[in-house]
mmCIF file as gemmi writes it, N, C-alpha and C atoms, coordinates in Angstrom:
data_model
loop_
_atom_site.group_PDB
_atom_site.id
_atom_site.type_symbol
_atom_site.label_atom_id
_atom_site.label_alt_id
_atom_site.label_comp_id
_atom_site.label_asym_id
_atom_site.label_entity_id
_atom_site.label_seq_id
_atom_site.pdbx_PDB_ins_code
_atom_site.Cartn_x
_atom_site.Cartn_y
_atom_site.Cartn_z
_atom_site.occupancy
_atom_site.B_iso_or_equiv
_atom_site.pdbx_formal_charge
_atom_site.auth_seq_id
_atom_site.auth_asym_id
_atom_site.pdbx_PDB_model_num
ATOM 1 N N . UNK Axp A 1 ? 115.002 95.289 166.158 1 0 ? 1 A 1
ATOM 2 C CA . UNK Axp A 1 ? 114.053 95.599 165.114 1 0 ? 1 A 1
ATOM 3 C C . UNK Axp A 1 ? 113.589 97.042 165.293 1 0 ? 1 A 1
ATOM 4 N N . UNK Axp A 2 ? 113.759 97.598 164.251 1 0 ? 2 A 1
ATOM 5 C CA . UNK Axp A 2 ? 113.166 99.366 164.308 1 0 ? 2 A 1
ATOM 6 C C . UNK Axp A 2 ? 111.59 99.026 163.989 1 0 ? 2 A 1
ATOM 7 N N . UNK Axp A 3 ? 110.638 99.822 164.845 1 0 ? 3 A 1
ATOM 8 C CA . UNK Axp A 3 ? 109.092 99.973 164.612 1 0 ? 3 A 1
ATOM 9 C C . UNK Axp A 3 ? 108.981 101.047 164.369 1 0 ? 3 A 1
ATOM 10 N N . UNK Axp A 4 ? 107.924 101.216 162.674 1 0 ? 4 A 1
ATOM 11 C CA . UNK Axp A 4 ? 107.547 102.323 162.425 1 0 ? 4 A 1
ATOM 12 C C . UNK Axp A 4 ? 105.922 102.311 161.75 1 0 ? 4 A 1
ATOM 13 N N . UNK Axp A 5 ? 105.622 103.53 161.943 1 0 ? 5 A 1
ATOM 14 C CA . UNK Axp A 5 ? 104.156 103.004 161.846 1 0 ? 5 A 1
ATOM 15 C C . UNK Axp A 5 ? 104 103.344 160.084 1 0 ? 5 A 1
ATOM 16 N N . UNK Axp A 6 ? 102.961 103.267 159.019 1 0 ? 6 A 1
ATOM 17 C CA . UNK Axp A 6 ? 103.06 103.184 157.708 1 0 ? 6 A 1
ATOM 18 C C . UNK Axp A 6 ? 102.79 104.653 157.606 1 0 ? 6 A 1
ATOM 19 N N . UNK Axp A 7 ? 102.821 105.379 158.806 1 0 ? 7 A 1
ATOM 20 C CA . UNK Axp A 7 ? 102.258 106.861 158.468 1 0 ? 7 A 1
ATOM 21 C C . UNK Axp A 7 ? 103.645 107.506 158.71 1 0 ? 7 A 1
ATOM 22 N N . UNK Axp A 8 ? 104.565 106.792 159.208 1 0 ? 8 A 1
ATOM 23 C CA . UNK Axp A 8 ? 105.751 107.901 160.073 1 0 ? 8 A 1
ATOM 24 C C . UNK Axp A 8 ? 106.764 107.509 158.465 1 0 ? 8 A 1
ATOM 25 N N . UNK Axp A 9 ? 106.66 106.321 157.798 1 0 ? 9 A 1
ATOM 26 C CA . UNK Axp A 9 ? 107.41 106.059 156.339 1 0 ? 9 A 1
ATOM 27 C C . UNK Axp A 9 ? 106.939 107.302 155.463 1 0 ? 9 A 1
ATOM 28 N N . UNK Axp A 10 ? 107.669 107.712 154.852 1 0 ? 10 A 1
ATOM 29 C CA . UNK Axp A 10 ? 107.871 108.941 153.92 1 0 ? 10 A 1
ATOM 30 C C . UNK Axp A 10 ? 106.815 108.579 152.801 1 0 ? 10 A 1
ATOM 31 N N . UNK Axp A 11 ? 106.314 107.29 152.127 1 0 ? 11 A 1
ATOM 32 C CA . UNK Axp A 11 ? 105.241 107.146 151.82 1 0 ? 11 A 1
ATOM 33 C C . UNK Axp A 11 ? 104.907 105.992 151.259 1 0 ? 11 A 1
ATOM 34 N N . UNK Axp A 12 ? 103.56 105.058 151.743 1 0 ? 12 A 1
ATOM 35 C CA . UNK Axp A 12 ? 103.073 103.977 151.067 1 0 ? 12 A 1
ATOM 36 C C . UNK Axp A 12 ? 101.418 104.201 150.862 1 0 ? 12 A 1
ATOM 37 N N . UNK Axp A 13 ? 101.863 103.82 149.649 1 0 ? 13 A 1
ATOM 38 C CA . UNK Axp A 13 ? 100.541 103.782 148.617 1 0 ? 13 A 1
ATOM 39 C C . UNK Axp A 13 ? 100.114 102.271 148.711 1 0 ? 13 A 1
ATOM 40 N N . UNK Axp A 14 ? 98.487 101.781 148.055 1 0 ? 14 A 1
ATOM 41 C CA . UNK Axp A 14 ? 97.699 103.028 149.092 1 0 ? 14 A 1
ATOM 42 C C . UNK Axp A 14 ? 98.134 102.347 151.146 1 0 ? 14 A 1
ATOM 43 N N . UNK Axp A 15 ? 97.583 103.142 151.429 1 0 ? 15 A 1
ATOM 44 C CA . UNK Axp A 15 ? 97.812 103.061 152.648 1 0 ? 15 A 1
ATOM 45 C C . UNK Axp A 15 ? 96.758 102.112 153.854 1 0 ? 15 A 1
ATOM 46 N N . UNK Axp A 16 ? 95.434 101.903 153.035 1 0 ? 16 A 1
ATOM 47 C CA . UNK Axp A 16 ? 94.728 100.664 153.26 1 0 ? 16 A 1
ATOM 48 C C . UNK Axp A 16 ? 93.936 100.312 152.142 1 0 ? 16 A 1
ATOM 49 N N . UNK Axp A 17 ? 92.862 99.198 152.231 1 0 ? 17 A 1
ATOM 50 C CA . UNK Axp A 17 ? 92.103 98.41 151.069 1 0 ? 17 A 1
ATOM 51 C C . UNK Axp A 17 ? 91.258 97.779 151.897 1 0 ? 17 A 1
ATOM 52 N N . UNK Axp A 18 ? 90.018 97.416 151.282 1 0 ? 18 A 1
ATOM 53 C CA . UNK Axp A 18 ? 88.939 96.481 151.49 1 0 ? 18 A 1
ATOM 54 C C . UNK Axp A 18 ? 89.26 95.33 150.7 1 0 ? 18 A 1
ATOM 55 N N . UNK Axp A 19 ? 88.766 94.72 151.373 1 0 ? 19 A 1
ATOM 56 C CA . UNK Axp A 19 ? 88.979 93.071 150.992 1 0 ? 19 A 1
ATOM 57 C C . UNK Axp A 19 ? 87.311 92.604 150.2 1 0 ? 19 A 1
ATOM 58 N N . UNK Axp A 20 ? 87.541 91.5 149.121 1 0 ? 20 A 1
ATOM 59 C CA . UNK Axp A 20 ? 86.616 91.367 148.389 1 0 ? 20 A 1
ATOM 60 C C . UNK Axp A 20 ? 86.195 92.113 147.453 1 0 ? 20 A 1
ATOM 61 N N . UNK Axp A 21 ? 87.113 92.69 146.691 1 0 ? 21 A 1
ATOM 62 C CA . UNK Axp A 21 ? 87.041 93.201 145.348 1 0 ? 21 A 1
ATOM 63 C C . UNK Axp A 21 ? 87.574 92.143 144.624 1 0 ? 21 A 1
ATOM 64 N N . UNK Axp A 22 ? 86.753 92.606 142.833 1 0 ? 22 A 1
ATOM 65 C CA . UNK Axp A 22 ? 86.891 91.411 141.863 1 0 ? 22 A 1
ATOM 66 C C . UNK Axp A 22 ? 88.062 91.639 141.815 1 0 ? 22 A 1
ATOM 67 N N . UNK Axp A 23 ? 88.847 91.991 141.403 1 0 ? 23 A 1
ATOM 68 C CA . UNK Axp A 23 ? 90.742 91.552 140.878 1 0 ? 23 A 1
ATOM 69 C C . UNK Axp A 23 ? 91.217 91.974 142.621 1 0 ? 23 A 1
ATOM 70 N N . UNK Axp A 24 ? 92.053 90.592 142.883 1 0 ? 24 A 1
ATOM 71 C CA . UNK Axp A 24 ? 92.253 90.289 144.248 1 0 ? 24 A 1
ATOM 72 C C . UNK Axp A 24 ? 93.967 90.75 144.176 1 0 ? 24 A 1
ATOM 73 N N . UNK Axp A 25 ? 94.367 91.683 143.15 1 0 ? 25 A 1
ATOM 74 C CA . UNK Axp A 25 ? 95.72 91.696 143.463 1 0 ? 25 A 1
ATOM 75 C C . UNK Axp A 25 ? 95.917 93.299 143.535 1 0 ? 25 A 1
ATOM 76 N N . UNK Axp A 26 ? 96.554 93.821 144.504 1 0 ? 26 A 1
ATOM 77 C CA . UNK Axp A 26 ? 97.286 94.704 145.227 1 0 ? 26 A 1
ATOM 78 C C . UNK Axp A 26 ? 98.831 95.067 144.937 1 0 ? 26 A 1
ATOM 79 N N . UNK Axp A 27 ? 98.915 95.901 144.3 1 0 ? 27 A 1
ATOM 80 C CA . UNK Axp A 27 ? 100.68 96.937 144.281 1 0 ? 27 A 1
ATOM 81 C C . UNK Axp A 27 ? 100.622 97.813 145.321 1 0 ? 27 A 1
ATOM 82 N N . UNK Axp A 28 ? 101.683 97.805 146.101 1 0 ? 28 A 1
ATOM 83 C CA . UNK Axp A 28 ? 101.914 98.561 147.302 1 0 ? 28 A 1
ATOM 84 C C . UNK Axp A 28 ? 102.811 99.207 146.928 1 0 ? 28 A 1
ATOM 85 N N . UNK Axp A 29 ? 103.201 100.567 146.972 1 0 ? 29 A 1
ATOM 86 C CA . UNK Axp A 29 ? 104.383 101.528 146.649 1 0 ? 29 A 1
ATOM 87 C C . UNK Axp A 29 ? 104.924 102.009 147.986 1 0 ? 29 A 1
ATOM 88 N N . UNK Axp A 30 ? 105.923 101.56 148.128 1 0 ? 30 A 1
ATOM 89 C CA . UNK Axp A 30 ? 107.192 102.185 149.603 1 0 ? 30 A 1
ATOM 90 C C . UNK Axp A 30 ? 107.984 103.081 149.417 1 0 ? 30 A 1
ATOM 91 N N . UNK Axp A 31 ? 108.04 103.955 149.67 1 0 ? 31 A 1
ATOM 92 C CA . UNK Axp A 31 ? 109.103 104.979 149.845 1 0 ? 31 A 1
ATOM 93 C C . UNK Axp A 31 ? 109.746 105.163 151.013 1 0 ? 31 A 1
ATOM 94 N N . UNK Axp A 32 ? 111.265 105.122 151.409 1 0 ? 32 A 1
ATOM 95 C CA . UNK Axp A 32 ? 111.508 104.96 152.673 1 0 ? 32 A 1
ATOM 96 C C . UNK Axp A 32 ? 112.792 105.298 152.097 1 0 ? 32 A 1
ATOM 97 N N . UNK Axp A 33 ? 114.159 105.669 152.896 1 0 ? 33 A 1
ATOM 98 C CA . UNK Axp A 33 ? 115.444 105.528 152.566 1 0 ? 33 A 1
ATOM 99 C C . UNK Axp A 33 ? 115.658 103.812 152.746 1 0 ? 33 A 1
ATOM 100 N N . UNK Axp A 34 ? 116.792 103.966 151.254 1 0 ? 34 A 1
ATOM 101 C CA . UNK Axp A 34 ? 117.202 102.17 151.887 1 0 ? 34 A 1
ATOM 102 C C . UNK Axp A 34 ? 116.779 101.292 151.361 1 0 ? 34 A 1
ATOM 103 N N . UNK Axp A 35 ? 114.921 101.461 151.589 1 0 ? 35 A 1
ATOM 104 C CA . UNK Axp A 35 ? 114.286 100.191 151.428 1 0 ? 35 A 1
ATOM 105 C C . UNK Axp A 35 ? 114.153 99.55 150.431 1 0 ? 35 A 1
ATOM 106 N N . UNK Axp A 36 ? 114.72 99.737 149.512 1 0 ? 36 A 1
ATOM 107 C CA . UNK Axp A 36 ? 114.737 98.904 147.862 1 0 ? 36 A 1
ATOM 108 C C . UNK Axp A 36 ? 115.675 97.869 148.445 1 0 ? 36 A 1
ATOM 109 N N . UNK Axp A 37 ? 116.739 97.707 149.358 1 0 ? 37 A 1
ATOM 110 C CA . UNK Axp A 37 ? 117.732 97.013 150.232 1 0 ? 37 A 1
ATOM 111 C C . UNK Axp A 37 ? 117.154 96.082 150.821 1 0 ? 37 A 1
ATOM 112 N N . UNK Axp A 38 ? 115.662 95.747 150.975 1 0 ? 38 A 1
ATOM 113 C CA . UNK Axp A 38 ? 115.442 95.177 151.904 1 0 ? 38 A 1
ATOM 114 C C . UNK Axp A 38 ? 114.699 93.724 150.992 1 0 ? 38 A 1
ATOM 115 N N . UNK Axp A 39 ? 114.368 92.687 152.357 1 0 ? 39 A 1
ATOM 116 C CA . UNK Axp A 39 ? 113.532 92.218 151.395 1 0 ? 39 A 1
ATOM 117 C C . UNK Axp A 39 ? 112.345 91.956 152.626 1 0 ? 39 A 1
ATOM 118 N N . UNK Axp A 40 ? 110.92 92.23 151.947 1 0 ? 40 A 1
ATOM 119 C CA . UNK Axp A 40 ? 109.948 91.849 152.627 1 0 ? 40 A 1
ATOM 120 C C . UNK Axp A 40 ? 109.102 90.689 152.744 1 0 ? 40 A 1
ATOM 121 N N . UNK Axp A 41 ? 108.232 90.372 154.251 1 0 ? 41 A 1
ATOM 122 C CA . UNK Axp A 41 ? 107.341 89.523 154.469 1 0 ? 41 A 1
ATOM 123 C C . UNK Axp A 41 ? 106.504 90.105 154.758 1 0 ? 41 A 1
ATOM 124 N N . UNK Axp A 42 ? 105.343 88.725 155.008 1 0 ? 42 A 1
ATOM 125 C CA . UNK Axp A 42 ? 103.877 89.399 155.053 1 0 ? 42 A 1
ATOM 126 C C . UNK Axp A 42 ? 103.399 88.14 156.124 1 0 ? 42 A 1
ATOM 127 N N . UNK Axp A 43 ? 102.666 88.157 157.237 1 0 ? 43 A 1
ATOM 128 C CA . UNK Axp A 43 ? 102.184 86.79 157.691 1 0 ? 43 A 1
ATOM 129 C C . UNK Axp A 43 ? 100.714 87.082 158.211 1 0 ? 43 A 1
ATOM 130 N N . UNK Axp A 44 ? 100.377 87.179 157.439 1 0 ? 44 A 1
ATOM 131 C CA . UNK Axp A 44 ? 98.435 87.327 157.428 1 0 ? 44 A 1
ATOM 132 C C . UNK Axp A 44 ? 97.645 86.514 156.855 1 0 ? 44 A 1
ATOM 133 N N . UNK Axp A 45 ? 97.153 85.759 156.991 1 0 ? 45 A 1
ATOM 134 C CA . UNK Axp A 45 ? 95.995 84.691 156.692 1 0 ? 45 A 1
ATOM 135 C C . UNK Axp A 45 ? 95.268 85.301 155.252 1 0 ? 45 A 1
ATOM 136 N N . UNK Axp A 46 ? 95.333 84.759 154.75 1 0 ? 46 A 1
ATOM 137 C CA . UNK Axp A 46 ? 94.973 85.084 153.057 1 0 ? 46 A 1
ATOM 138 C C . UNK Axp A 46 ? 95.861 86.51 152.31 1 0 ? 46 A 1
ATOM 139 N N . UNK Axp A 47 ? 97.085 86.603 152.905 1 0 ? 47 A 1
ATOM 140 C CA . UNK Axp A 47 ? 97.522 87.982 152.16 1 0 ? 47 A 1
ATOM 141 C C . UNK Axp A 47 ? 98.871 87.344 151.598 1 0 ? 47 A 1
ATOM 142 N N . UNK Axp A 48 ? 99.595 87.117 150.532 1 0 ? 48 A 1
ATOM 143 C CA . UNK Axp A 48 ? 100.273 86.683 149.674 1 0 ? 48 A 1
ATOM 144 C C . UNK Axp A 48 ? 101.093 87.501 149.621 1 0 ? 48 A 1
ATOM 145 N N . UNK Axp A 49 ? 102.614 87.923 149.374 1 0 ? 49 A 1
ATOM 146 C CA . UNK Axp A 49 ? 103.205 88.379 147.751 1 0 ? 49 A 1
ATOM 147 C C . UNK Axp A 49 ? 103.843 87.586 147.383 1 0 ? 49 A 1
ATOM 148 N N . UNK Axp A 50 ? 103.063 88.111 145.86 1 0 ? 50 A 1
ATOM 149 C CA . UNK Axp A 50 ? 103.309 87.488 144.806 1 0 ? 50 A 1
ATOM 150 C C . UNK Axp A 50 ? 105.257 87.517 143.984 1 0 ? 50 A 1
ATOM 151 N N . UNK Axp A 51 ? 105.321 89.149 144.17 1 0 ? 51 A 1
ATOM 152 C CA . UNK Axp A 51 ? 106.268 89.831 143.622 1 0 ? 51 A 1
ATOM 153 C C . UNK Axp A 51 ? 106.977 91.095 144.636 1 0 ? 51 A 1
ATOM 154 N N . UNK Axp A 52 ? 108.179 90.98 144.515 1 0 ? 52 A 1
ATOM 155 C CA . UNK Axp A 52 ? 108.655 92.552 145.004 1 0 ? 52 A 1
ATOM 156 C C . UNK Axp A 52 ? 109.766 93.087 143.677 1 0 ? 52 A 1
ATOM 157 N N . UNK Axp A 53 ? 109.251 94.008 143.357 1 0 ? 53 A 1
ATOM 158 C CA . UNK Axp A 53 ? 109.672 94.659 142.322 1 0 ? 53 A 1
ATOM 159 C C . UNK Axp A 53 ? 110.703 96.076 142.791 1 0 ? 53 A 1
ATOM 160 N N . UNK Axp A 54 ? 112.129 95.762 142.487 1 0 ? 54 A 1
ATOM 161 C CA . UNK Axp A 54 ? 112.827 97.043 142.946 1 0 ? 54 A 1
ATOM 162 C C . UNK Axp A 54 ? 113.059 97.982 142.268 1 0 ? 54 A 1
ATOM 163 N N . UNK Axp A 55 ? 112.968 99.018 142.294 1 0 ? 55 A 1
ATOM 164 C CA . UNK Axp A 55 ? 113.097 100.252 141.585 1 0 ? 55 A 1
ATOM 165 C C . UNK Axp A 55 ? 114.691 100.989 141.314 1 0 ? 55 A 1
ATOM 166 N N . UNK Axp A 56 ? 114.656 101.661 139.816 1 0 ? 56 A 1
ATOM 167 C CA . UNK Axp A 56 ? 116.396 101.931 140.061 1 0 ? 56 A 1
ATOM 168 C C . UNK Axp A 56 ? 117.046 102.876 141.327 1 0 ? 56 A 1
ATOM 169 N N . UNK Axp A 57 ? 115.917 103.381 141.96 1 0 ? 57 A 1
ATOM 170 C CA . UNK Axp A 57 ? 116.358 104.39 142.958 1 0 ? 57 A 1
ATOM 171 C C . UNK Axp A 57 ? 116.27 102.852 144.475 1 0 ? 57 A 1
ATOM 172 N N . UNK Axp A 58 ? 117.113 103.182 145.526 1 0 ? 58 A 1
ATOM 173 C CA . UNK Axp A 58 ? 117.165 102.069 146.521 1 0 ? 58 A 1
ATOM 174 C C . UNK Axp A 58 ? 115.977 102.604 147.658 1 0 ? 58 A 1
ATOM 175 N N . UNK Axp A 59 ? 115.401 103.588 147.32 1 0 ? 59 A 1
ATOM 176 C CA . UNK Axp A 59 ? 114.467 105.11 148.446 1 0 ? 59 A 1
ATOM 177 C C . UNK Axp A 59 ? 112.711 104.011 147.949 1 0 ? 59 A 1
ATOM 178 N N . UNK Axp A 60 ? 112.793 103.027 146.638 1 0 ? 60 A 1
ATOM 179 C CA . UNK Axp A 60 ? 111.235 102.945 146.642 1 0 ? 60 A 1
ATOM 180 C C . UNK Axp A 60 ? 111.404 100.995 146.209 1 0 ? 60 A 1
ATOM 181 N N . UNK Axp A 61 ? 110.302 100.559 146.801 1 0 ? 61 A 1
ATOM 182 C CA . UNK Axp A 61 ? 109.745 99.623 146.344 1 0 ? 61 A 1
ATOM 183 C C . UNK Axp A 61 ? 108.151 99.222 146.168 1 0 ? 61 A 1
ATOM 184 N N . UNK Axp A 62 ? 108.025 98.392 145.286 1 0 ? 62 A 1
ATOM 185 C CA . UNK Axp A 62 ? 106.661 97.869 144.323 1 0 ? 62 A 1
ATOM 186 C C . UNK Axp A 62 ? 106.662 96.683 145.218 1 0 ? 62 A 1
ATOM 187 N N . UNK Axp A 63 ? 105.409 96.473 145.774 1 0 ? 63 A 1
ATOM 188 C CA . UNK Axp A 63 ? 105.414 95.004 146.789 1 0 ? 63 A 1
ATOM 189 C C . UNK Axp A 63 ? 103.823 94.508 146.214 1 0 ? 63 A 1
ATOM 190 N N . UNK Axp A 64 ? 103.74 93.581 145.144 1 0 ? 64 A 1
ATOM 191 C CA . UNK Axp A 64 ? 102.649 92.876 144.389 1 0 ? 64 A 1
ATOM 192 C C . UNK Axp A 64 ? 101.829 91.751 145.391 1 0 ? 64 A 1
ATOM 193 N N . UNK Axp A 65 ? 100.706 92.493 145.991 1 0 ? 65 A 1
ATOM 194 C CA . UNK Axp A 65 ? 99.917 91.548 146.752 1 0 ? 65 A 1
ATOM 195 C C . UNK Axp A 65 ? 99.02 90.607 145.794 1 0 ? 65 A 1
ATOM 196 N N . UNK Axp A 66 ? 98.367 89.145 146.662 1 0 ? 66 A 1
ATOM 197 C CA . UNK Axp A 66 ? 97.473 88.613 146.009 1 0 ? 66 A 1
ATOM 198 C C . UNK Axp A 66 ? 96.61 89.052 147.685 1 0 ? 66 A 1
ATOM 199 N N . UNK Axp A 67 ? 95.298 89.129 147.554 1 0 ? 67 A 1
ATOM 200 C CA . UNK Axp A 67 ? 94.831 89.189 148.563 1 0 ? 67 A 1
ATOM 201 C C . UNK Axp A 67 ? 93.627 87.979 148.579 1 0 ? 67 A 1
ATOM 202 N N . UNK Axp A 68 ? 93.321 86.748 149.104 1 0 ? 68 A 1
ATOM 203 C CA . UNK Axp A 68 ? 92.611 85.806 148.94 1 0 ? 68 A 1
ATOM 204 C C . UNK Axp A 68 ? 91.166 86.135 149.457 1 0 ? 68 A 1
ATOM 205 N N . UNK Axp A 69 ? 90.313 85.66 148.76 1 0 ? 69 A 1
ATOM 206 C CA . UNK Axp A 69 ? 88.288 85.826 148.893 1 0 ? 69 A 1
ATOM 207 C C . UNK Axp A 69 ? 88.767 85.651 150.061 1 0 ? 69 A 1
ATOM 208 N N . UNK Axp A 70 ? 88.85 84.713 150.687 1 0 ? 70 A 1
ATOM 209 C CA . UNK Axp A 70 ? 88.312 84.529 152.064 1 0 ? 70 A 1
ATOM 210 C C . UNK Axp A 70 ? 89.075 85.494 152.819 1 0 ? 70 A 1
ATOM 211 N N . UNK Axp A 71 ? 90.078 86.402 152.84 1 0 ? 71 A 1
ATOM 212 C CA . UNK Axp A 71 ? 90.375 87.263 153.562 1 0 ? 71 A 1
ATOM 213 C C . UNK Axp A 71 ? 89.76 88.188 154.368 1 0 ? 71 A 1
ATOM 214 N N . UNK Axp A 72 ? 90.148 87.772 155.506 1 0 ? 72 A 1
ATOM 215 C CA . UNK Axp A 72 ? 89.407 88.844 156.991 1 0 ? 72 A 1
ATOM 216 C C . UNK Axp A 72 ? 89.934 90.02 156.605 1 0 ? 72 A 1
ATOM 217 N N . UNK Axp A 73 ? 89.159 91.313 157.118 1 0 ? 73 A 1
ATOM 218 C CA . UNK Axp A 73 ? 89.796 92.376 157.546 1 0 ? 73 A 1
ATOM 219 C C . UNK Axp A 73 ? 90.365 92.734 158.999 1 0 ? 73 A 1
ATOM 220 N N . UNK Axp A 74 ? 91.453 93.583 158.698 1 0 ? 74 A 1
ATOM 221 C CA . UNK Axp A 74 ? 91.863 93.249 159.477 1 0 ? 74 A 1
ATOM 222 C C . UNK Axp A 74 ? 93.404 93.941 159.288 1 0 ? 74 A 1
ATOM 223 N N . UNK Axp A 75 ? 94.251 94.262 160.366 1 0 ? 75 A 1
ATOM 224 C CA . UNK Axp A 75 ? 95.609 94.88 160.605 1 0 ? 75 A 1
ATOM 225 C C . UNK Axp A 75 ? 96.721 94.056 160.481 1 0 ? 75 A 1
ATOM 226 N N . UNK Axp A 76 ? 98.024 93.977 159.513 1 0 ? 76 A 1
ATOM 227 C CA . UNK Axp A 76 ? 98.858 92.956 159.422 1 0 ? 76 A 1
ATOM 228 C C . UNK Axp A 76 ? 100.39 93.838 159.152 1 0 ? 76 A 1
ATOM 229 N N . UNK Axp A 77 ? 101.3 93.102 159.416 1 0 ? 77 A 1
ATOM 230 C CA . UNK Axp A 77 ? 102.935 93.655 159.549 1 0 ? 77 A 1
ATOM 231 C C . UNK Axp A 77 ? 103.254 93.483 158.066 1 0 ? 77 A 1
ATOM 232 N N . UNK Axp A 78 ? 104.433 94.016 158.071 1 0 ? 78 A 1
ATOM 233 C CA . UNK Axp A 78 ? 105.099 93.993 156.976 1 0 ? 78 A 1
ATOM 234 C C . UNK Axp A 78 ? 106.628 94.315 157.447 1 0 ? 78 A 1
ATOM 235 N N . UNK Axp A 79 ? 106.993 93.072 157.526 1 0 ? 79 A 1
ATOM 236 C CA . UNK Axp A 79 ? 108.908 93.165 157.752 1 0 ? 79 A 1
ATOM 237 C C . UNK Axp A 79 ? 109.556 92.893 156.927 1 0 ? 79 A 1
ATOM 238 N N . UNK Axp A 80 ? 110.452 94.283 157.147 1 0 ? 80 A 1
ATOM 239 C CA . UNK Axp A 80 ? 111.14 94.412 155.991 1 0 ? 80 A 1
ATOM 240 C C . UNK Axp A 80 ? 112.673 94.216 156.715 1 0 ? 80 A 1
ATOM 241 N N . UNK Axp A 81 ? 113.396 92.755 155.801 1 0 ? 81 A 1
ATOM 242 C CA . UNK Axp A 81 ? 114.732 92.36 156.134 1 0 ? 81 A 1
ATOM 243 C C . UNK Axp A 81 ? 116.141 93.099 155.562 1 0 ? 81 A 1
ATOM 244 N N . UNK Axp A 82 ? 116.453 93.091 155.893 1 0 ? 82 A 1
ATOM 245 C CA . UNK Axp A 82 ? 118.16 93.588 155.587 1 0 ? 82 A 1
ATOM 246 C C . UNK Axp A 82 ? 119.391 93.157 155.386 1 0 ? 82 A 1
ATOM 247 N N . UNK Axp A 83 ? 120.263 92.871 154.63 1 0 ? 83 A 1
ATOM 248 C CA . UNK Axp A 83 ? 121.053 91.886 154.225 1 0 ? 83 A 1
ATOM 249 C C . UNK Axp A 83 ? 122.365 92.396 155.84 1 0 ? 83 A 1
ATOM 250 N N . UNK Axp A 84 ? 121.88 93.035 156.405 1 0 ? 84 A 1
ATOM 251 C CA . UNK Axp A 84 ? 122.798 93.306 157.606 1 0 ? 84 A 1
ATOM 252 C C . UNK Axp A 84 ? 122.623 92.523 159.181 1 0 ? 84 A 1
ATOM 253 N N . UNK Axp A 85 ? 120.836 92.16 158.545 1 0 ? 85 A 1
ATOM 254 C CA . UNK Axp A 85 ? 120.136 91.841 159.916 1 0 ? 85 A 1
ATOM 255 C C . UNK Axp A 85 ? 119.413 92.926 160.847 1 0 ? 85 A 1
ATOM 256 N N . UNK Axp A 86 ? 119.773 93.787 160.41 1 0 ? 86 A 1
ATOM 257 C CA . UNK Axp A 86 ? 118.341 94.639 160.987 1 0 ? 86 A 1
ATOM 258 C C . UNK Axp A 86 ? 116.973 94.681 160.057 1 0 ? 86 A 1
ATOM 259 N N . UNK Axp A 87 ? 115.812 95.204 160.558 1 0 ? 87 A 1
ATOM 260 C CA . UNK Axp A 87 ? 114.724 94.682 160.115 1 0 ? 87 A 1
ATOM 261 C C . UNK Axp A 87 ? 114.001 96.467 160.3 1 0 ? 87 A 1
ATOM 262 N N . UNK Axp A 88 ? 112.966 96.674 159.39 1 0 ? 88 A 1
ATOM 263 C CA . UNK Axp A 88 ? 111.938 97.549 159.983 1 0 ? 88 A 1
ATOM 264 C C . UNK Axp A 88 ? 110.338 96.815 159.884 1 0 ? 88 A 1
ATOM 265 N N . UNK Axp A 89 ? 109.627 96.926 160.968 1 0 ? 89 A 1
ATOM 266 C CA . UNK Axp A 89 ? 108.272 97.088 160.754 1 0 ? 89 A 1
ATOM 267 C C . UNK Axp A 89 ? 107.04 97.929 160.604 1 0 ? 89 A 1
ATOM 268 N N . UNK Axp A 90 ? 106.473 97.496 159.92 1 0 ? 90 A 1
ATOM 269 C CA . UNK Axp A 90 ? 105.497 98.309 159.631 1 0 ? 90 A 1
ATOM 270 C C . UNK Axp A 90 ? 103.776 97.899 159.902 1 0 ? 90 A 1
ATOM 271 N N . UNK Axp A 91 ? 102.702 99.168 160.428 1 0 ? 91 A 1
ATOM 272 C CA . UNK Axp A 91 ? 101.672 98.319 160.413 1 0 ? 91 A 1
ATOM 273 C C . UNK Axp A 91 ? 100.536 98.609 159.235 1 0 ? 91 A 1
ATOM 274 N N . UNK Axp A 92 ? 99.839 97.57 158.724 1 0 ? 92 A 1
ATOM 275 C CA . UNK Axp A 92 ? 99.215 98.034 157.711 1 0 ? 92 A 1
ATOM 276 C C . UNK Axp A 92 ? 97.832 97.917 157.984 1 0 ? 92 A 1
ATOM 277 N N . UNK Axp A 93 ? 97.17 99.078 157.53 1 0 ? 93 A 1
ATOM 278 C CA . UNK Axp A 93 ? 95.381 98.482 157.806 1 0 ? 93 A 1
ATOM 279 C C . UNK Axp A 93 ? 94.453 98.186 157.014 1 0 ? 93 A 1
């Protein structure tokens, strides 16, 4: 598994959020080589996606969070799979 931190990726929007805002859903924008290739997870206690939306370029993806009321704050991964079997991670805050 390659580890990278969400600051060393070429760019994700936004790059953190507070929890407990009225509309509980979240678009994450990735920019990375590749990563439209991939497919992602999430394993955080109230953090969902809903959707991953790929873009015509393979360099960006749209990753549609639900983020649930009761959600802690708090630091969570984001692995991103590869139809090869390698993986990257990422940390999000």
């Amino acid at each position: 598994m390659v580890s990278i931190s969400n600051t060393s990726l070429e760019r994700v929007e936004p790059i953190n959020w507070w929890v407990n805002f009225k509309d509980n859903s979240l678009q994450l924008l990735v920019k990375e080589e590749n990563i439209g290739n991939s497919n992602p997870s999430i394993s955080y206690t109230g953090v969902t996606i809903e959707k991953v939306n790929k873009a015509r370029s393979k360099n960006y993806l749209f990753i549609d969070l639900k983020i649930d009321k009761t959600t802690k704050p708090g630091k969570f991964d984001i692995i991103f799979n590869f139809d090869d079997g390698t993986k990257k991670h990422i940390r999000m805050n």
